[in-house]
C-alpha positions as CSV (number, residue, x, y, z in Angstrom):
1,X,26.4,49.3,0.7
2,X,23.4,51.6,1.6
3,X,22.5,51.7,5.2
4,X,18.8,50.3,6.1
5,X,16.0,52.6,5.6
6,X,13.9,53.1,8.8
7,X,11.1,51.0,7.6
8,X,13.7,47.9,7.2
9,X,15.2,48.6,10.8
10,X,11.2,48.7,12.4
11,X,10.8,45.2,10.3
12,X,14.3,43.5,11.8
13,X,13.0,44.6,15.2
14,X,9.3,43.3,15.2
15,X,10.9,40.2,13.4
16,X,13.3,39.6,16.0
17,X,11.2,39.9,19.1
18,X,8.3,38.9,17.4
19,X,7.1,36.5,20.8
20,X,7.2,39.8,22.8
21,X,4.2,41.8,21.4
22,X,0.8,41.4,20.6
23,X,0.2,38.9,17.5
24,X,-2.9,41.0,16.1
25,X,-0.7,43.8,16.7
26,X,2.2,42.6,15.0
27,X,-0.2,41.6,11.6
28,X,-1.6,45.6,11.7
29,X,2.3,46.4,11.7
30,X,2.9,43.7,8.9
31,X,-0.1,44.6,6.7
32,X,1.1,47.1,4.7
33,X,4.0,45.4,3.3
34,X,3.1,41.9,4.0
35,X,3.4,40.8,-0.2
36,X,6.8,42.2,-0.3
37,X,8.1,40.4,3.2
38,X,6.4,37.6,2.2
39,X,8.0,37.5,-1.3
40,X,11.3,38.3,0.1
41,X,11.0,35.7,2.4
42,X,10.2,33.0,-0.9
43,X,13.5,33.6,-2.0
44,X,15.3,33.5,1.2
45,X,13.8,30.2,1.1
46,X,15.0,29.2,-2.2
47,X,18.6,30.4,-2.0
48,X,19.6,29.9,1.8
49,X,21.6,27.2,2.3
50,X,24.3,27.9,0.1
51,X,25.0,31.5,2.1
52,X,23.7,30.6,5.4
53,X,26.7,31.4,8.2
54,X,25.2,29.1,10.9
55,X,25.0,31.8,13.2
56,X,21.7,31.5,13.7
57,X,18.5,29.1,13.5
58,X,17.5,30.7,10.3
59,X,14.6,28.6,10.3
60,X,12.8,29.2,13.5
61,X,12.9,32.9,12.6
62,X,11.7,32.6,9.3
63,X,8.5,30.4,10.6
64,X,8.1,32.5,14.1
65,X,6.6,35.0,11.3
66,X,4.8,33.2,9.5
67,X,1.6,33.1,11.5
68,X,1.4,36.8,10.9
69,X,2.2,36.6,7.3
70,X,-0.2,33.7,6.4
71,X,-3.2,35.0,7.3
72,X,-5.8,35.8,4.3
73,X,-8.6,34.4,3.2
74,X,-7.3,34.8,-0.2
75,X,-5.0,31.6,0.2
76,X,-7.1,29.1,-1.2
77,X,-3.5,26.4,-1.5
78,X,-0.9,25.9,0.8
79,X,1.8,23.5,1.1
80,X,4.5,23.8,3.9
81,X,7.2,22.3,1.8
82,X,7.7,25.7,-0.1
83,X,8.3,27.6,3.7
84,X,11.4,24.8,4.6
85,X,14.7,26.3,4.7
86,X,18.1,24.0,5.4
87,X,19.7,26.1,7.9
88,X,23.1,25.6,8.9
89,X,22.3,26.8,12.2
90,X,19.5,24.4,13.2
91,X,16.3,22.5,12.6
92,X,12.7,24.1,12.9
93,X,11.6,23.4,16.2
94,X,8.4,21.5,17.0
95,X,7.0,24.4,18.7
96,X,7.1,26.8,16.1
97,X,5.9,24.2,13.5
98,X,3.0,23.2,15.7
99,X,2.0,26.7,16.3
100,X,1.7,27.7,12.6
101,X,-0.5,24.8,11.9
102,X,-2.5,25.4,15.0
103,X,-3.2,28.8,13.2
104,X,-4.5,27.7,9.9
105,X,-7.9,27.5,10.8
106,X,-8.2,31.3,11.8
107,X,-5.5,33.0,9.2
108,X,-6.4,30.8,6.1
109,X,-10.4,29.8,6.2
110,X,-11.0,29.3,3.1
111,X,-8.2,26.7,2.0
112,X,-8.8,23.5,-0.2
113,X,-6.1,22.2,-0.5
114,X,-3.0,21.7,2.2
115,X,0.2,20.1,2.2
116,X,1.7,19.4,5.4
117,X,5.2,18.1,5.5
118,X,7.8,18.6,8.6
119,X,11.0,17.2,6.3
120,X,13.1,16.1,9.3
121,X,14.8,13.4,11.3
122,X,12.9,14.9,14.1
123,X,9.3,13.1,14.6
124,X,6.3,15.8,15.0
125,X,3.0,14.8,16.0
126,X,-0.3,16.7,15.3
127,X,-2.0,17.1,18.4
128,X,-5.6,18.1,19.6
129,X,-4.6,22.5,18.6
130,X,-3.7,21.2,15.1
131,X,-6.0,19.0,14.6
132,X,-8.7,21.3,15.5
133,X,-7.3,23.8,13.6
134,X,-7.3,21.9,10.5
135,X,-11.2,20.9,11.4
136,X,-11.8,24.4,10.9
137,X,-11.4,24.4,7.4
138,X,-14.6,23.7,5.9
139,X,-13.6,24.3,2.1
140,X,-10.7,21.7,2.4
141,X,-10.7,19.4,0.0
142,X,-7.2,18.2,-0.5
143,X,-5.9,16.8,2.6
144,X,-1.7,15.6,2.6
145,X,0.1,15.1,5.3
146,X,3.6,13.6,5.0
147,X,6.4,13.1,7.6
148,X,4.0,14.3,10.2
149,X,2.7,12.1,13.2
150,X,-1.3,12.1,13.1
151,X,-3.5,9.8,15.1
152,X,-6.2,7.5,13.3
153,X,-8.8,9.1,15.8
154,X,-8.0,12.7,14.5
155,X,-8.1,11.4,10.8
156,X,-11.1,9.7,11.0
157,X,-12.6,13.0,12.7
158,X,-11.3,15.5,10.0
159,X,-12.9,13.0,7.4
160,X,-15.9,13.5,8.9
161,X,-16.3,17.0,9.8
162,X,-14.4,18.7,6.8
163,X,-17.1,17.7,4.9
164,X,-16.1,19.0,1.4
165,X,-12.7,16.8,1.8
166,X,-12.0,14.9,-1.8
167,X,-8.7,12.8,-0.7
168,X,-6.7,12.3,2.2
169,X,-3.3,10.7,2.3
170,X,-1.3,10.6,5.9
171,X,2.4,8.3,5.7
172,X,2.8,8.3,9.6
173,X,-0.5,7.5,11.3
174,X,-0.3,6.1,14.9
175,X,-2.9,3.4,16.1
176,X,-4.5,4.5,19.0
177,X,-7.7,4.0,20.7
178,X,-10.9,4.7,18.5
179,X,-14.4,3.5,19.4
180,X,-15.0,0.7,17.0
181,X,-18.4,2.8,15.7
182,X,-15.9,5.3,14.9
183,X,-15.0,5.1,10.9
184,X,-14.5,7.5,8.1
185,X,-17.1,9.5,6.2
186,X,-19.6,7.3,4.1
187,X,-18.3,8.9,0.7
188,X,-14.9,7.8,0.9
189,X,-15.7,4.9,-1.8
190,X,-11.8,4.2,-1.8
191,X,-9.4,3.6,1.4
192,X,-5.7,2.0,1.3
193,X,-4.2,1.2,4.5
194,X,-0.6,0.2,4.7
195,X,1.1,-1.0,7.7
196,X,4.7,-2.2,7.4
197,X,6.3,-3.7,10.2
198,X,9.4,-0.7,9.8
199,X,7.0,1.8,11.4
200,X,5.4,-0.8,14.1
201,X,1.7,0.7,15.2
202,X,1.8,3.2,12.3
203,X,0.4,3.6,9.5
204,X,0.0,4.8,6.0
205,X,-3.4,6.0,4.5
206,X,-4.9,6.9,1.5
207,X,-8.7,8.0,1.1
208,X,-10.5,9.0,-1.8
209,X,-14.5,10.0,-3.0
210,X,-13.7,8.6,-6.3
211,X,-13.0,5.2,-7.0
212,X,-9.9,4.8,-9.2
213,X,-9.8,3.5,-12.3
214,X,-6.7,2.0,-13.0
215,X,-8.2,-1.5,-12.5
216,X,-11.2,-2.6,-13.7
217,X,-12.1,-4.8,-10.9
218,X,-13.2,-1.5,-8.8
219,X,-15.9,-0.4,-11.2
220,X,-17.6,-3.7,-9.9
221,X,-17.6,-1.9,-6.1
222,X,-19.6,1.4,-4.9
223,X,-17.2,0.9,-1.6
224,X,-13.3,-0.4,-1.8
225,X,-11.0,-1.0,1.5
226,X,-7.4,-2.3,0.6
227,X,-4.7,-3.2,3.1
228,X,-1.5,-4.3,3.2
229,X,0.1,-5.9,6.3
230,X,3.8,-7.3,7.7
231,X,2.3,-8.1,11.0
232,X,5.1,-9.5,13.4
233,X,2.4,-10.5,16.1
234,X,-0.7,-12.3,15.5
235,X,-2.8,-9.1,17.1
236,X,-1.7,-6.7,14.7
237,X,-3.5,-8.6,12.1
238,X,-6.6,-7.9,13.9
239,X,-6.7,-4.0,12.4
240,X,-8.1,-5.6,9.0
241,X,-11.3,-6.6,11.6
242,X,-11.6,-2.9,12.1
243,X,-12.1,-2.2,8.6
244,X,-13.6,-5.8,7.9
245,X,-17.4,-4.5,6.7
246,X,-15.4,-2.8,3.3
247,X,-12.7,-4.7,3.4
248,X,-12.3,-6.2,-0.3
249,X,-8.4,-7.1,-0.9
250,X,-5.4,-7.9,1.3
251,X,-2.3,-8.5,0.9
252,X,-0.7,-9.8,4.1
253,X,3.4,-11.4,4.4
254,X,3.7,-13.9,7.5
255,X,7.4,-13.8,7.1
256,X,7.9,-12.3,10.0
257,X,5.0,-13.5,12.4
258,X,6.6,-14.1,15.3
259,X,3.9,-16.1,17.2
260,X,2.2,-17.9,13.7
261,X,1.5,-20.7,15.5
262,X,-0.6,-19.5,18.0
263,X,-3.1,-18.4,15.6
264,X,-6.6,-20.1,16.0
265,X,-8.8,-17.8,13.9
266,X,-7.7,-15.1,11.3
267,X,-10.1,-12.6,11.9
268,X,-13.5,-12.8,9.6
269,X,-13.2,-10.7,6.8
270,X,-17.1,-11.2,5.3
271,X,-16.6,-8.9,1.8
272,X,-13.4,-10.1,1.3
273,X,-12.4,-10.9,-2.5
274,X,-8.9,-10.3,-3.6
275,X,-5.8,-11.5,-1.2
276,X,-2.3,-12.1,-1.6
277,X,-0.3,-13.8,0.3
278,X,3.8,-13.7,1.2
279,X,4.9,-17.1,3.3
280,X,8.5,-16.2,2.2
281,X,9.3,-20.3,2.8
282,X,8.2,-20.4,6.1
283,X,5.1,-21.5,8.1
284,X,1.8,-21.6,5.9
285,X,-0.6,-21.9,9.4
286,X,-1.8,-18.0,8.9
287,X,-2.9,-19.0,5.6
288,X,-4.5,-21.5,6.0
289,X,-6.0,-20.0,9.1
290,X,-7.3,-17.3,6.6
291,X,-8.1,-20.1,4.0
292,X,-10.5,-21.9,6.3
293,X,-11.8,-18.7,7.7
294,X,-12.3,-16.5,4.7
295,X,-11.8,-18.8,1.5
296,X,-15.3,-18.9,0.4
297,X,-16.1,-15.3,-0.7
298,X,-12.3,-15.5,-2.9
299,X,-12.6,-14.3,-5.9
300,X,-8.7,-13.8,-6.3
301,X,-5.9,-15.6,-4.7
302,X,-2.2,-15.4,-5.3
303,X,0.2,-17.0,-3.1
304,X,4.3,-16.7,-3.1
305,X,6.9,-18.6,-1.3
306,X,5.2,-22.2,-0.4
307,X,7.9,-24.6,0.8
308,X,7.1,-28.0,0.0
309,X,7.8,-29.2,3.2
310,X,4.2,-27.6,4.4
311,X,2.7,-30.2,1.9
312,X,0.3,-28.0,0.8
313,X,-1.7,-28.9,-2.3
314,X,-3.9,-27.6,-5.6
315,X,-6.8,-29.7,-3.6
316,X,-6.7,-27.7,-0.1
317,X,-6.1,-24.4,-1.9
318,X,-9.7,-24.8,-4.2
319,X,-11.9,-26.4,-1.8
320,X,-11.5,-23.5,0.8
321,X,-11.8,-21.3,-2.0
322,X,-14.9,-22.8,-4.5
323,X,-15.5,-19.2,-5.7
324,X,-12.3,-18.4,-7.1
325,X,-12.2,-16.8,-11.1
326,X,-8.1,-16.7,-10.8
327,X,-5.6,-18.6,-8.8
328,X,-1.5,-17.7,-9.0
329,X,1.1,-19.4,-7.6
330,X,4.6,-18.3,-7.8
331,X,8.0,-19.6,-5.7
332,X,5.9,-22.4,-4.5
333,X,5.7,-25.9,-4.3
334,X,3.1,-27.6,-3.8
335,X,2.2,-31.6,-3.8
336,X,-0.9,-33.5,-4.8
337,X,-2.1,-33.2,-7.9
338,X,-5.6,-33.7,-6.9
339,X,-7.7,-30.1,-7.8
340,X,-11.3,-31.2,-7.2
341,X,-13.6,-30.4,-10.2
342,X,-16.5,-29.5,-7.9
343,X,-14.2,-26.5,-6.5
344,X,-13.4,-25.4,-9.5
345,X,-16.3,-24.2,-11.1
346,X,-15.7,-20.3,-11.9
347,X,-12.3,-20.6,-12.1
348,X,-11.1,-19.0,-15.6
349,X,-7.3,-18.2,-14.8
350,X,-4.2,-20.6,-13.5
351,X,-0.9,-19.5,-13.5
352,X,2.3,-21.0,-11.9
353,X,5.3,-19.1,-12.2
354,X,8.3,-19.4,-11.4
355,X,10.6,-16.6,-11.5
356,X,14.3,-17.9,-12.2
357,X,15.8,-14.5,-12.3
358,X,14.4,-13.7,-8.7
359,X,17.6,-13.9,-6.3
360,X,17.0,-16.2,-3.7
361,X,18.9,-18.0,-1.5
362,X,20.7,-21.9,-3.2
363,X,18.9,-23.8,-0.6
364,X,15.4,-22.4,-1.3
365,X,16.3,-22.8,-5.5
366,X,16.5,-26.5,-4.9
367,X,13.4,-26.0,-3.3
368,X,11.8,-25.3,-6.2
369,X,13.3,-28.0,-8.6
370,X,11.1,-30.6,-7.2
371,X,8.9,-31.6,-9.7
372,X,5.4,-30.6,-9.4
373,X,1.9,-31.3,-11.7
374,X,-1.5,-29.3,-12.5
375,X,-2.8,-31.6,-14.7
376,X,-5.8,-31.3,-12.3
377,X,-6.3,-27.5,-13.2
378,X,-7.2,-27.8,-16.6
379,X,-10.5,-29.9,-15.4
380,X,-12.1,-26.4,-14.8
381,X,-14.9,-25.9,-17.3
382,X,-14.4,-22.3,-17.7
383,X,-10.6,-21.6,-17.7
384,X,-9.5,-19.8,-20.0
385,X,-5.9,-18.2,-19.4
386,X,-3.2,-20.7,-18.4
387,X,0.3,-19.5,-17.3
388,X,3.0,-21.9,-16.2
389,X,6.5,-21.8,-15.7
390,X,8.3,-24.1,-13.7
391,X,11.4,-25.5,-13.2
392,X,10.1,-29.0,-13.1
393,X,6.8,-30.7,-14.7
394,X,5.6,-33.9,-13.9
395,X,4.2,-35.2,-17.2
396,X,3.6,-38.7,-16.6
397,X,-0.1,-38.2,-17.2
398,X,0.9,-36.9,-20.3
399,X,-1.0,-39.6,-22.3
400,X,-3.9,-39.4,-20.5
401,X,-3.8,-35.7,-20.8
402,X,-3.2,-35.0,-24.2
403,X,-6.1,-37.6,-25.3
404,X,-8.7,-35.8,-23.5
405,X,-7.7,-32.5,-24.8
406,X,-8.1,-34.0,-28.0
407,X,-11.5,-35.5,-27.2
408,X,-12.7,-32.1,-26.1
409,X,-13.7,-33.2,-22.9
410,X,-11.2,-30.0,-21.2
411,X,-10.0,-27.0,-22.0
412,X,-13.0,-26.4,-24.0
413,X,-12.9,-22.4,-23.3
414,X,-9.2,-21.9,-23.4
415,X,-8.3,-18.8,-25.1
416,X,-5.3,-18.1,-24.0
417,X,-1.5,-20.3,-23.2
418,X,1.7,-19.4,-22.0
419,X,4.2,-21.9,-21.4
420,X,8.1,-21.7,-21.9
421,X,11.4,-24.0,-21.5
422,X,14.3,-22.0,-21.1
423,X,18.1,-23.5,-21.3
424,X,18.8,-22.1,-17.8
425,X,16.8,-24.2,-16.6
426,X,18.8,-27.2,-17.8
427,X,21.2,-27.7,-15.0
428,X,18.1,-29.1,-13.1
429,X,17.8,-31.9,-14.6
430,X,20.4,-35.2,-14.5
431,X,22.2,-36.2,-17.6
432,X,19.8,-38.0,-20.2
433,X,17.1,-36.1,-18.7
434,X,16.5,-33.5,-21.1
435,X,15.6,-35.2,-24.3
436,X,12.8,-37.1,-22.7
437,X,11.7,-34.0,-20.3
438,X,11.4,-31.8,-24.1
439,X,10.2,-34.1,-25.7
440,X,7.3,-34.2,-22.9
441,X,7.3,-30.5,-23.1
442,X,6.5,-30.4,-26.4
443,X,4.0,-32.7,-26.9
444,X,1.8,-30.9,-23.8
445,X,2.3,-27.7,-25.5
446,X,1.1,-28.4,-29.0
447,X,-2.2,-30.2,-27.7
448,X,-2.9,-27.2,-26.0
449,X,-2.3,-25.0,-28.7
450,X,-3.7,-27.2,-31.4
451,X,-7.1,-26.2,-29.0
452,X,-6.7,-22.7,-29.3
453,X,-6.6,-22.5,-32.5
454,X,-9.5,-24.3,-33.4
């Protein structure tokens, strides 16, 4: 093996008592042969863990460099991902993470876009140095930060001061205390907020300048607010107030909701037009709190896990809603076939599913055998798309039914049916059941279909 040149020995010495001198000095020192150290240390990188000794915490050497390696104004992408190395010896300690972002902003102006990842067990938080640091960057304009703790204040800032900023996305965002005139940048037209109760008073967020266009139903918005919530106390569903001036759709699950019957108010969501809602067989009183409160600007409504024993019906869902185009239903049960006409006005899509392949509990299946009717539903003058499949129909409206679908007095814009009778669903029924029960079946189907093809 050849001994180290001179030049390799003067590197391993300002490497290894890097914290003792002068860090301006120590990029002078490094400048000559900064591409080939930082190349070299690439593929250390790449390769280490399979012939690291565990001697030594690799890591924090490698990144108590990179400060003085990382400092151009040539780097116009960065992503910290590419500097992790598993070291047998230890984790990269906070410090020495924290200190390279807190040096972004001077080494590497003219960024646009960053990647920030920590990829550890241990939890890191970006505080005021970082954050400031990342400010700094005025030609940002991809913004990622994964696996790292940020605050919503210092998000909200950065989206406002890094002004050429595109898209943001943070997974661990803490809740703290931000003046409620405090908000993201104007041209963020798109914002998804997730907050899921394994990661209480955190976050995830996504912000964009362009709306996406996966779904049709944002080109109808210039500004779009999503969020999703698994609230286990009733004040943690007060963060959609926060947002409540954008907020269009929400999908909220009171499984969990520890205090549900507490609730007086669900907080007033006044652009509110998409929701869907988990009651996961338990308490309906949030929804209906939400019903009551925020029903009339629904546009959208789709609602899984009603248990019968809430007594909840087609009637109570549409006249807190009279503005809904589509209305699904699926592991409910609901009684009262009694949808009101007069509520019913712009809806144009009913479905009412139920998902026999889903695995839920025995008790909750039986749940779901009860037999249930919509005859109601098809009232609505302008429905077009029905959906159902149930365990259970009550058809003994059937007559009645079927002769005003005939008469063309309903179901006069119907363009599309879907409606099936599996033979797993037979062991629901009593013996001598299922002749009169298809037979039933049948007959409802082909009046509706005899309409669609007209």
């Amino acid at each position: 093996m050849e001994p180290p040149s001179l030049l390799d020995l003067a590197i391993k010495t300002v490497c290894d008592n890097i914290d003792k001198y002068d860090k301006e000095y120590v990029k002078i020192v490094f400048e000559p042969v900064k591409l080939m150290m930082i190349y070299g240390m690439l593929q250390m990188v790449k390769n280490h863990y399979s012939k690291c000794d565990g001697q030594e915490n690799h890591c924090d050497k490698i990144w108590a460099v990179l400060p003085c390696l990382i400092n151009s104004k040539l780097y116009t992408k960065l992503d910290t991902r590419e500097l992790m190395t598993y070291c047998r010896g230890s984790d990269l300690s906070n410090s020495r993470f924290e200190e390279f972002i807190g040096c972004l902003g001077v080494n590497t102006p003219n960024l646009k876009e960053l990647k920030i990842c920590r990829r550890s067990s241990f939890e890191t938080s970006l505080s005021e140095r970082e954050l400031d640091s990342i400010i700094q960057l005025k030609n940002l304009t991809i913004l990622d930060i994964s696996q790292v703790c940020v605050p919503l204040s210092g998000i909200l800032d950065i989206s406002r001061r890094c002004e050429k900023l595109k898209k943001i996305t943070a997974n661990n965002v803490k809740i703290d205390d931000v003046p409620s005139n405090v908000t993201f940048r104007d041209d963020f037209v798109y914002v998804k907020i997730v907050a899921f109760n394994e990661y209480p008073g955190n976050l995830k967020l996504k912000m964009e300048t362009t709306m996406p266009t996966e779904d049709p139903k944002y080109a109808d918005h210039t500004r779009y607010v999503k969020m999703f919530l698994e609230p286990k106390r009733i004040q943690e569903l007060l963060l959609s107030q926060r947002f409540a001036e954008n907020l269009k759709e929400i999908f909220f699950d009171t499984a969990n909701l520890e205090d549900i019957e507490a609730m007086v108010d669900f907080p007033h969501l006044p652009e509110i037009k998409y929701a869907t809602i988990l009651s996961n067989f338990q308490s309906v009183h949030a929804l209906r709190c939400f019903l009551k409160r925020n029903g009339q600007t629904l546009q959208e409504l789709y609602l899984k896990g009603i248990d019968i024993k809430e007594k909840m019906s087609l009637g109570e869902i549409l006249s807190s809603c009279p503005n809904l185009r589509y209305l699904g239903l699926e592991w409910s049960t609901l009684v009262g076939n009694d949808a009101p006409v007069d509520s019913m006005q712009k809806l144009k899509h009913f479905e009412w599913m139920y998902d026999a392949g889903f695995i839920i509990s025995a008790h909750q299946r039986r749940k779901l055998t009860d037999e249930v009717a919509f005859s109601s539903i098809l009232s609505a003058p302008l429905l077009e798309e029905l959906s159902i499949d149930l365990a259970k129909i009550d058809f003994s409206d059937n007559a009645t039914v079927i002769a005003r679908i005939e008469r063309r007095e309903i179901l006069r814009n119907l363009k599309k049916f879907h409606s099936k009778f599996n033979a797993d669903k037979f062991w629901y029924f009593s013996e001598g059941e299922i002749e009169n029960y298809l037979r039933s079946f049948t007959e409802f189907n082909n009046a509706i279909r005899s309409v669609i093809s007209v």
